[in-house]
N, C-alpha and C positions, 0 to 999 in steps of 0.2 A: 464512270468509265468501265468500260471492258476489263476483267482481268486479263496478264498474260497466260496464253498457252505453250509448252513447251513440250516439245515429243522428246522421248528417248528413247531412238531407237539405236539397230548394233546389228551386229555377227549373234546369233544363239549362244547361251551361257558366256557369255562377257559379264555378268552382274548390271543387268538395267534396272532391275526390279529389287535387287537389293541395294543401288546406287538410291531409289526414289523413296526405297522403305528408309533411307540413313537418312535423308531433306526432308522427310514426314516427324522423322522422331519416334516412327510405330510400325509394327508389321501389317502394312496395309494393303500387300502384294506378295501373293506366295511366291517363295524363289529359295532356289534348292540347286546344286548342282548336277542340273541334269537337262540338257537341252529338251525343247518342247513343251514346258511348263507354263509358259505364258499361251495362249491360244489365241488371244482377239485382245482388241485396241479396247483399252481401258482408261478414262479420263479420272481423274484425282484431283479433288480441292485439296490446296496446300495453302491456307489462310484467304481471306478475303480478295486479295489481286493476281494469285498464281493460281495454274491447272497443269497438273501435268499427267501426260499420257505415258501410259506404260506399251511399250509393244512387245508383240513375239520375233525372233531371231529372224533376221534376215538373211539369206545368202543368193550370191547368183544365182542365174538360175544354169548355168554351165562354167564350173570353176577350167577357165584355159589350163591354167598352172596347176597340173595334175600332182607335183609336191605341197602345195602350198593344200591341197584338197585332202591329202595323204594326214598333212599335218592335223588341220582340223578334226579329222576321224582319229586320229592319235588320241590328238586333246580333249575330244568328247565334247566338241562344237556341234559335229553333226550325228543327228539320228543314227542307230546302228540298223537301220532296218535299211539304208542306205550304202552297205558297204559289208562285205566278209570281213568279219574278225580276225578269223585265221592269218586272212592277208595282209591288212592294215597290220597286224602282230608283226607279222615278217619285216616288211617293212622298217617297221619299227625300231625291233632288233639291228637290222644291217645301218639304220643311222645312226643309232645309239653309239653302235661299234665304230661309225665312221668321225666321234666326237675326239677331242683332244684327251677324253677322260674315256677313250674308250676300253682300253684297259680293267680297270674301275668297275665300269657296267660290264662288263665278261664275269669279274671276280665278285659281283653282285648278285647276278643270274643263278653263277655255279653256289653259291652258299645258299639263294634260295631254294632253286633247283636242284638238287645234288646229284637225281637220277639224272641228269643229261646234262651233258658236258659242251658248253659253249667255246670253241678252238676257233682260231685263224680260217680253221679252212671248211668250215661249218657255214652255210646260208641264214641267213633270216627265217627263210621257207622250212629248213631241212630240221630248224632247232625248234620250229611253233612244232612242227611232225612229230619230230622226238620226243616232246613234250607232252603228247596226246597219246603216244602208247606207252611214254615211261608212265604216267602220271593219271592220264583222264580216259584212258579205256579205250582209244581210239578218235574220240574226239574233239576233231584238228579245231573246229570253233569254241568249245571251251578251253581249249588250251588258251585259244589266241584271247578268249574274251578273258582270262584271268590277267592274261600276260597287261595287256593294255589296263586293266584294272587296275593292277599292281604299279605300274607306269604312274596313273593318274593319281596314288593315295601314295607315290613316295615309296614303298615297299624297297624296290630297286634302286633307292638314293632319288635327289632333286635333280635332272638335267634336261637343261634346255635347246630344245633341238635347231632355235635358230637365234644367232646371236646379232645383237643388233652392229649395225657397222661403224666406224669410229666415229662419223659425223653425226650419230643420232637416229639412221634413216635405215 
């Protein structure tokens, strides 16, 4: 008989490819945290009666839900050549702020950052700025590409900017 085939596919940097290396037993798929790695459809013998495919990241091809697309470029689902840093940054910021622990992420920021001061009545926008001329000479993108960096490796504490709702969904 035919072996089984099995696709796994996703959203970009979900872990498909390190989901297939853990059912292999071996590194038999490069996989790294960093959307784009995978490039083309990959088939994989997994003993005698299984195959499985490894794919590259899926996304729509127009996210409606312009937060839930925000989120993604947060998390470094999607490609940065896709999206301003600086902005996604801002963004960022004002959710962070708008958490239960936003508090927390203010007094996170200011000890990281110490030249700029994140206040109540400070933007998203106005604090990625501040952060480019206190910090990076003017520029607004690498502020923002640290800022998100720092987000993604915990720097600024672990928080999650959507919580799931009580029934699970």
């Amino acid at each position: 008989p035919r072996p089984v085939r099995l696709a796994v596919v996703g959203y970009p940097n979900v872990g498909k490819s390190a989901v297939i290396n853990r059912l292999l037993g071996r590194r038999a798929c490069a996989s790294h945290n960093t959307p784009g790695l995978t490039r083309q459809l990959r088939w994989l013998q997994a003993g005698d009666d299984l195959q499985l495919m490894d794919s590259p990241g899926i996304l729509p091809p127009r996210l409606q839900d312009q937060q839930a697309a925000q989120r993604l470029a947060i998390c470094n689902d999607i490609g940065e050549a896709s999206y301003l840093a600086s902005r996604v940054a801002a963004v960022m910021v004002d959710e962070l702020r708008g958490l239960p622990q936003g508090r927390a992420v203010a007094e996170q920021l200011n000890r990281r950052y110490p030249s700029v001061a994140l206040t109540q009545n400070v933007s998203g926008e106005e604090y990625v700025e501040g952060l480019a001329h206190g910090l990076f000479r003017g520029d607004v993108e690498g502020a923002g590409r640290r800022l998100l960096r720092d987000y993604r490796k915990g720097a600024v504490g672990w928080y999650a900017l959507e919580l799931s709702s009580p029934d699970g969904w």
